[in-house]
N, C-alpha and C positions, 0 to 999 in steps of 0.2 A: 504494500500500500504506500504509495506518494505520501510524504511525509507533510502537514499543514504547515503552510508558509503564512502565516496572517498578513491581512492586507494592512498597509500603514493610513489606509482611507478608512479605515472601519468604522471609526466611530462617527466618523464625517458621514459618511451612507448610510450610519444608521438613524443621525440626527434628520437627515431629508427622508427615511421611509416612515419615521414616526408622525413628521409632521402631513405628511399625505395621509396616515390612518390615522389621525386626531382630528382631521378634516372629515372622513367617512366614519367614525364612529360616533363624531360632534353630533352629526343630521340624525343618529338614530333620535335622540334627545331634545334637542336644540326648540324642535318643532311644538313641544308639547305646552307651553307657554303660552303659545302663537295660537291654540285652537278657536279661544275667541273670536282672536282679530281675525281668521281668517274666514270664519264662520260669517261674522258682520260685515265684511268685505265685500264676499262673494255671493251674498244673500243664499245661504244652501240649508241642507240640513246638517247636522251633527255627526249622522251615520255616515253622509260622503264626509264630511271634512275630515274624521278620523283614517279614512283611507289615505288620507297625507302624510299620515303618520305609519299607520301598519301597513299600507304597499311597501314603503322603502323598509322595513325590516325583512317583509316578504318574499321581496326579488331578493335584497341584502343574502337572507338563508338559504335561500335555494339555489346561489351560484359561487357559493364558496369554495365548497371542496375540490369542484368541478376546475376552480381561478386557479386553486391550488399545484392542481394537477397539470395543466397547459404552463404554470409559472416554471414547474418541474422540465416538463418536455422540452418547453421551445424559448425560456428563458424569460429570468422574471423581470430583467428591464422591459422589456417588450409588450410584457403584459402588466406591467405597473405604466408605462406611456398607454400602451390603448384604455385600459380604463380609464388612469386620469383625464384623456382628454373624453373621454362619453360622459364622466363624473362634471367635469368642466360644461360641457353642454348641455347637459340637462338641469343641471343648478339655475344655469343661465333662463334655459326654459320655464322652469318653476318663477323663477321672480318674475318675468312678463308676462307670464300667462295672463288671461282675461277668463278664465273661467274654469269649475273645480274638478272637471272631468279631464282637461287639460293636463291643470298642475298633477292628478294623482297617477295619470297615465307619464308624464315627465319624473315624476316619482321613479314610477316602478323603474324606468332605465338609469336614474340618480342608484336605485337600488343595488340594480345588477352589477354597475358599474363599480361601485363598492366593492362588491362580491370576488371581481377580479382583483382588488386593489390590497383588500386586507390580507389574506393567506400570503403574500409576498412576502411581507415582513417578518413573521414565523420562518419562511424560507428563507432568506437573507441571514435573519439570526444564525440559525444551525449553519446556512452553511463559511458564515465568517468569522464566526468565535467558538473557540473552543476551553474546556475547563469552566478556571472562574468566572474569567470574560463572558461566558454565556449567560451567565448564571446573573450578574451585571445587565448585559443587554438587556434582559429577560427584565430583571426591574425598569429600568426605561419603559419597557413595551406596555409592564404591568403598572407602570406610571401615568404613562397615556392612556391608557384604556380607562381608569380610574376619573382621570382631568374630562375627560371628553365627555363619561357617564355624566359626572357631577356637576361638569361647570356650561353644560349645554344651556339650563334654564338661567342660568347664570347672565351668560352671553343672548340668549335672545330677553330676557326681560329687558335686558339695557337699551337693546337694540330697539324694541318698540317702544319705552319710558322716551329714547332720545329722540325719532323721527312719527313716533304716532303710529297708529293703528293702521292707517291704511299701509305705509310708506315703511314701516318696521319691519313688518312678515313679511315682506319682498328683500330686504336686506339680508336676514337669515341666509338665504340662496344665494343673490347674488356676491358676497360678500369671498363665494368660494371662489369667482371668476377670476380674480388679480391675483389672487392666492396661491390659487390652483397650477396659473400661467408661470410662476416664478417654480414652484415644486416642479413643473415637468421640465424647463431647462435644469434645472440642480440634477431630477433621473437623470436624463442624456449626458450630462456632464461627467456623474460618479458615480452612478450604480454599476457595477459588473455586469458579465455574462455571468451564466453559471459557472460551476466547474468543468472543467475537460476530464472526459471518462480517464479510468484508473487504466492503465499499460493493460492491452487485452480485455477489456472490457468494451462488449457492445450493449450501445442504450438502443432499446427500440422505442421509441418519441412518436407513436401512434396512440389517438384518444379512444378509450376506451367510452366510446356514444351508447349503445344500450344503458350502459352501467350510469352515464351520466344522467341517464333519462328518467331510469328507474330511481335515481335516489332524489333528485331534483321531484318526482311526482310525489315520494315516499315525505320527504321535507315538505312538499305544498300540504298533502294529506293532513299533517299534522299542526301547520302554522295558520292555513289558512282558517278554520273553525276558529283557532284560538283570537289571531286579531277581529275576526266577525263577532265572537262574543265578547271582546275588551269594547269595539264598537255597539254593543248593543242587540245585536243578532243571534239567537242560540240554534235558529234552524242547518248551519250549515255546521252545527257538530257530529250532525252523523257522516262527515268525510274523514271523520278521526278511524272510522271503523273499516277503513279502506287503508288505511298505515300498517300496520300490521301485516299483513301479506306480503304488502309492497317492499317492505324492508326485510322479510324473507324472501322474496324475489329477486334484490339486490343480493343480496350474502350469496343465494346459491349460485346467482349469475359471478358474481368476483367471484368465485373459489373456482369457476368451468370456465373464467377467463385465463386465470393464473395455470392451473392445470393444462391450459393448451398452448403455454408458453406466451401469454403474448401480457402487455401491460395492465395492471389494471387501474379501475380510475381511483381505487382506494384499497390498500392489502386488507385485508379483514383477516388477516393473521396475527396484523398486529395486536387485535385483543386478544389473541391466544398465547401468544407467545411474548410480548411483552405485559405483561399483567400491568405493570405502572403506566402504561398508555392507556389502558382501559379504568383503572381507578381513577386516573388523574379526567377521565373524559366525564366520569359519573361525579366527581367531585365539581370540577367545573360547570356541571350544567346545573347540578343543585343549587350551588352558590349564586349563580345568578337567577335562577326559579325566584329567591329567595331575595336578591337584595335590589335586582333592575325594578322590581313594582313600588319598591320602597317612595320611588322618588316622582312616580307620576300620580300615586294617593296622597301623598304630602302638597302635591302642586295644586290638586284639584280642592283638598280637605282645604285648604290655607289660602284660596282664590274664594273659592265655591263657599264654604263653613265659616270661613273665619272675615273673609273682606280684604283682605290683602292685596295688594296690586302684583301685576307680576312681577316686577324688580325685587317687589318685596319680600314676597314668596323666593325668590332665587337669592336672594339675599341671605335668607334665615336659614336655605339649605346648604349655601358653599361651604361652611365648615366641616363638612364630610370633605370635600376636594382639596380642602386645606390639610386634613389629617391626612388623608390617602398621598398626597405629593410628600409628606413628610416620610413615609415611613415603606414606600415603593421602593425608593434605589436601597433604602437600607436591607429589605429584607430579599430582592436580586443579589446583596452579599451574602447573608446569611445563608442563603439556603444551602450554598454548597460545603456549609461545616457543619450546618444541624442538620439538613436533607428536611424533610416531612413536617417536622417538630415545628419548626416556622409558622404552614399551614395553620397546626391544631393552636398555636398560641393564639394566631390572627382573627381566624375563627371564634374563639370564646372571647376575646377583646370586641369583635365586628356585633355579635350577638349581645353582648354586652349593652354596648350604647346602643341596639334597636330597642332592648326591655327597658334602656329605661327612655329611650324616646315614646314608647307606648305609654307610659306611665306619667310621662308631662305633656304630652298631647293636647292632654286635656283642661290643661292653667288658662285662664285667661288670655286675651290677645296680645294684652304690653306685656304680661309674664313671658312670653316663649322668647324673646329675644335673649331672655339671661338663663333658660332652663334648656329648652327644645336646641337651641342650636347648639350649647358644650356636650350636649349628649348624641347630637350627628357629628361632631369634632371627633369625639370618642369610637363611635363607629365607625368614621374613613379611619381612623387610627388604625384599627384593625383591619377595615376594609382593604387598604393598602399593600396590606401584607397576604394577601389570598390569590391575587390572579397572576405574578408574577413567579413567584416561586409554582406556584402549579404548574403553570408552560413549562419551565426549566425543568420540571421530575418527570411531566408527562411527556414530553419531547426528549427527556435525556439519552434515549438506546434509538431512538429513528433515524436510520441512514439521513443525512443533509440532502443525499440528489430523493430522499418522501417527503422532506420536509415541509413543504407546501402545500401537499394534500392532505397530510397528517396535522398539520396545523391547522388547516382549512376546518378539517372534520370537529375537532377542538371548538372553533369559532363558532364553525355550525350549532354544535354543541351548546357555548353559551348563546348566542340569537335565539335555539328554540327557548331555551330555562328563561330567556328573556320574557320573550312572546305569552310562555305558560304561568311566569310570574304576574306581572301584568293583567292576563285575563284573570287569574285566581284572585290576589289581592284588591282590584275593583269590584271584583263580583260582590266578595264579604265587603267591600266599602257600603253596595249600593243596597244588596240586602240588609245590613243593619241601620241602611239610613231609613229605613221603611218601618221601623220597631222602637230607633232611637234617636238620639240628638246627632250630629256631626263629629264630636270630639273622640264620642264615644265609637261610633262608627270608623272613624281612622283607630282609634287603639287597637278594634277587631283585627285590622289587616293587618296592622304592624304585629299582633300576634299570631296570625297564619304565617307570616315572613318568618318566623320567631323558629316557628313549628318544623316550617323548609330547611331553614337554616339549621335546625339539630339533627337534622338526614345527612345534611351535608357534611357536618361536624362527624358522625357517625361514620360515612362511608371515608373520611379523612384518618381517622382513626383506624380502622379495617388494615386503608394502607400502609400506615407506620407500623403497625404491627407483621404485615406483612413482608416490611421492608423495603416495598418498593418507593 
């Protein structure tokens, strides 16, 4: 095996891929603030405008692993340039649009386009750092992912406080266009190719399309219900019961892809054989089940319940983005002298300050400024410390030329726990708004989160024990 030469650009490469997946993770979020205005704007109803929001997570989970895998074949510069510029253009799209069928169909390809854009970075990591250095990246990454969760409603509350309702939800978008334009000359400039095959090694860099089809239908099956019900619709949750098949349809199809020698578009070996990619996959999806709805019941409880402006509302919540930035690179170090251990601290530290965020919830409105938000401080504290080291133990054994599709599946991974957090935690929002007051109604969710959250803590556990 060629011996790893590290690139002396590395951290340079990595500062330009995080700031392109802090751009496409921002939009998952950024929007949820915006729903009023966009609602009053557009004169629509609530169920389309919410499609603004769950399309792009939508297309986002269903071309991930797929982005993954072409980033793999035919090289991730090329596929971090074609998406950013379809990310570039449809951003574009969404601000001008004139109407909401428009913006949600400019959505879905903002979506997809993502899809290709985020697995890159996962790929990049593995395959530029190696040891500590990973372990490092990996906090960056699990920095950003953190920053872009938390500080989305952040960044657009300000954005429409400064230019107004009409003129603010358009900025959201177009905001990506100057931004976007300078990221893609920095790609072209200093992203690598991949690596050159090992002496005697042939790559065959053909897509495996059934496999792609079947998982992309296997992901809609089970995303699509969920943002229908987050939006208000329970009739299309009998497509969940259509998952199930599909994703044993996928598994048999990749093992009689692999089997006949040819590539597949995701090993499904890896959960057999490497057990810590398959813990770190159920770990990560619980976590995010568990802590992504956190932050769109707080938005709406504290808009909707309490009177809050959106600035303000994003205001009371950045304390989480402020803890999570503090304690992301620190624990990208730690992990590779505690391993696991990291996890399970972060974890009871993240659960921590949601119990007692459910618990001051419920103060008054001028109380929560000095109660509610040191107890979301507390929770990025730990929060911080859960998505970064996880990448780095679940990724640690994946060949660098999987890396991308294995990553992809990862991300996939949290997008659905996103999707299913989300729809679970508003549902107990809106059902106990029907029995009880508001305050009391956000405590519920933040204890269904609570609940998630100790599966995940569980299946973290599982793997230290394990070892992996």
């Amino acid at each position: 095996m060629t011996e790893h030469v590290p690139d002396p650009r590395r951290w340079r490469i990595l500062a330009v891929t995080l700031l392109v997946g802090f751009m496409s993770l921002l939009d998952v979020t950024i929007v949820n603030v915006a729903i009023p205005s966009i609602r009053s704007a557009l004169d629509t109803s609530a169920a389309t405008v919410q499609w603004v929001v769950s399309g792009y997570a939508l297309a986002f989970g269903m071309t991930l692993v797929a982005g993954g895998r072409l980033g793999d074949a035919y090289g991730r510069r090329r596929l971090m340039t074609i998406g950013l510029i379809g990310f570039v253009l449809a951003s574009a799209a969404v601000g001008l649009a004139t109407g909401p069928w428009s913006i949600v169909l400019a959505r879905l390809v903002q979506g997809a386009s993502a899809g290709l854009l985020t697995p890159q970075n996962s790929g990049l990591i593995q395959q530029l750092f190696r040891g500590p250095e990973r372990g490092r990246a990996f906090g960056m990454f699990g920095f950003t992912v953190a920053m872009a969760s938390a500080s989305g409603p952040l960044i657009g509350g300000a954005l429409i406080a400064l230019l107004g309702d009409e003129d603010g939800w358009r900025a959201l978008f177009l905001v990506n266009v100057p931004i976007g334009l300078v990221a893609l000359v920095l790609i072209l400039r200093l992203v690598p190719d991949n690596d050159p095959p090992e002496p005697g090694e042939v790559r065959d860099n053909r897509i495996d399309v059934p496999g792609a089809l079947l998982l992309g239908a296997t992901v809609l099956a089970v995303l699509y219900p969920l943002v229908s019900l987050e939006g208000g619709a329970g009739a299309p949750l009998a497509v969940l019961l259509a998952a199930p098949p599909l994703a044993w349809a996928f598994v048999r199809w990749e093992r009689h892809t692999v089997a006949g020698g040819h590539p597949p578009l995701l090993d499904v070996s890896l959960l057999r054989s490497l057990p810590g990619y398959a813990n770190g996959l159920a770990v990560g999806t619980l976590y995010f089940t568990g802590f992504t709805g956190i932050f769109l019941v707080l938005s709406v409880h504290l808009q909707e319940g309490v009177g809050l402006t959106p600035l303000a509302t994003a205001l009371l919540l950045t304390p989480f983005a402020i803890g999570a930035a503090t304690t992301s690179p620190l624990a990208g170090r730690l992990v590779s002298r505690i391993g696991r251990r990291v996890t399970l601290l972060a974890l009871t530290v993240m659960m921590s300050g949601t119990a007692l965020s459910a618990w001051l919830v419920t103060q008054d409105r001028g109380d929560l400024w000095w109660t509610l938000a040191p107890a979301m401080f507390l929770a990025g504290v730990g929060g911080g410390g859960v998505i970064s080291p996880n990448f780095t133990l679940t990724l640690a054994e994946v060949p660098p030329r999987m890396g991308g599709a294995a990553g992809g599946a990862l991300q996939t991974g949290q997008r659905i726990g996103s999707a299913l957090g989300a729809a679970l935690l508003m549902t107990v929002y809106q059902a106990t708004l029907q029995v009880a007051s508001a305050p009391v109604a956000a405590r519920a969710a933040l204890v269904a989160a609570l609940l998630v959250l100790s599966v995940a803590l569980a299946a973290a556990v599982r793997s230290w024990r394990r070892g992996d």
